[in-house]
N, C-alpha and C positions, 0 to 999 in steps of 0.2 A: 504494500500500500504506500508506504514513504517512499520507497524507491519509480514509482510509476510518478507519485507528485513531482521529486527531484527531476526527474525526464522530463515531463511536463514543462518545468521551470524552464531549467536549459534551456530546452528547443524555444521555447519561449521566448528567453534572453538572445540567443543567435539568431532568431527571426529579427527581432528588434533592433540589431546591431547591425545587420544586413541592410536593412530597409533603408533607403536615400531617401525617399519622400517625405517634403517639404524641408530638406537641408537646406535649399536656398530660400526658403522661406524664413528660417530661421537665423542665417546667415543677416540676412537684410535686416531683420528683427534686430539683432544684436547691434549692427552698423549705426542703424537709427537711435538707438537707447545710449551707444556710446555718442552721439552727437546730441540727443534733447537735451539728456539728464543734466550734464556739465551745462547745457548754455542756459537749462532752466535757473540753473543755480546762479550762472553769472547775472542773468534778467533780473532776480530777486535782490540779489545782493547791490546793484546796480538802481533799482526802484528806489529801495528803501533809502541810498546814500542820494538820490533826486530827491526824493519825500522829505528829507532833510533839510536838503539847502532852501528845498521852496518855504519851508516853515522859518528859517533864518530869514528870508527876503520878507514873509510877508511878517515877520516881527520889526524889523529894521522899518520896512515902510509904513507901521505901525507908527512908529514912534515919535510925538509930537516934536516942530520946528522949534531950532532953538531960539 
């Protein structure tokens, strides 16, 4: 009984390891994720130092003539 499951497994695993379809689907997947992720992060990091300085500006332009 174990040993018919272990066969099972195996062939199982060497079907799975054989199989090309959708490598370049995942391939491209990958390419994509290593190009958002980073620029998601640079865009955030990037906004929030904008969000910044506009809040500087509209303090400064706040501030009554001397």
């Amino acid at each position: 009984m174990i040993k018919k499951h272990t066969r099972r497994i195996r062939v199982t695993c060497k079907r799975f390891i054989r199989n090309q379809r959708g490598a370049t689907m995942l391939e491209w997947l990958l390419v994509v994720g290593a190009i958002v992720l980073p620029s998601y992060v640079v865009i955030q990091i990037l906004l929030d130092t904008l969000v910044g300085y506009y809040q500087m500006s509209v303090e400064v332009n706040g501030l009554p003539f001397p």
